[in-house]
C-alpha positions as CSV (number, residue, x, y, z in Angstrom):
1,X,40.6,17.4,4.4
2,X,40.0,15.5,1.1
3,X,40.1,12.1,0.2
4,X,39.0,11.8,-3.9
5,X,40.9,9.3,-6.3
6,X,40.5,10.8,-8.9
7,X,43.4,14.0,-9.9
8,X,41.5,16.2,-12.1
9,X,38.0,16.1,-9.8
10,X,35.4,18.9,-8.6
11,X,35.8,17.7,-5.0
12,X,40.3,18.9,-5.2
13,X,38.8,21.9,-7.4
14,X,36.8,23.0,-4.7
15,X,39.2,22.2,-2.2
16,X,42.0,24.1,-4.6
17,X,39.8,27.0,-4.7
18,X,39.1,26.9,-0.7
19,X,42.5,27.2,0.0
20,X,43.4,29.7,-2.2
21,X,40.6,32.0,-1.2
22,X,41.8,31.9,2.6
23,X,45.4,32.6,1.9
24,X,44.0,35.4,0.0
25,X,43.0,36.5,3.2
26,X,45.9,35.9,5.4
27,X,44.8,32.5,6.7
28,X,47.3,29.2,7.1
29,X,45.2,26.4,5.7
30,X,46.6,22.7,5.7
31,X,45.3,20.4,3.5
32,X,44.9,17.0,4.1
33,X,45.1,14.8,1.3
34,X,44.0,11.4,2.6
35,X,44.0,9.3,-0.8
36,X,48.2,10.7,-1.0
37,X,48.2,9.2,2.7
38,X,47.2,6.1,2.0
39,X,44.0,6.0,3.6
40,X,42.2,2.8,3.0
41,X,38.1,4.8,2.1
42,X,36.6,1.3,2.3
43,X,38.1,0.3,5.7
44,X,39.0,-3.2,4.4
45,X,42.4,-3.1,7.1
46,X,41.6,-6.0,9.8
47,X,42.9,-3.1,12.0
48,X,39.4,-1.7,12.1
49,X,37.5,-4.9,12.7
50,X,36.4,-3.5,15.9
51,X,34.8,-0.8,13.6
52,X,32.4,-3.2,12.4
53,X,31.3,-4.8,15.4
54,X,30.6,-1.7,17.1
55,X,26.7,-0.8,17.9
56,X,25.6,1.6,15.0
57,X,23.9,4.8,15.7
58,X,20.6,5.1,15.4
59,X,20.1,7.2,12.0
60,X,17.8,10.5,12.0
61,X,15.2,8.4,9.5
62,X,14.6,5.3,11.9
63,X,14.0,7.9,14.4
64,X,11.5,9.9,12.6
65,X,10.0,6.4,11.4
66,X,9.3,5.4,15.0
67,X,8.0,9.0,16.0
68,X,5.6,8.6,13.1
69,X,3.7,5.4,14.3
């Protein structure tokens, strides 16, 4: 799974190269484009409101902040 703008790009390279190796080696590998899908990176869609109004997780820095004082 990808999702870059940008055509020529070190992130499809990489995935380019991923692929490749594993069918070198007999896997199946799908990959998903999600920029060709449509896939909206910034979640602007009012279909994901709810998103936004969700209780964030508590992030591995506010925690280490708080077992520090």
């Amino acid at each position: 799974m990808m999702a870059h703008p940008a055509a020529p790009s070190l992130t499809r390279s990489v995935a380019s190269a991923i692929v490749d190796a594993c069918a070198a080696l007999g896997h199946t590998v799908d990959l998903v484009d999600l920029v060709a899908e449509g896939f909206d990176r910034y979640c602007q869609s009012n279909a994901n409101s709810s998103l936004h109004d969700a209780p964030r997780p508590r992030l591995a820095s506010d925690q280490l902040a708080s077992a520090c004082h």
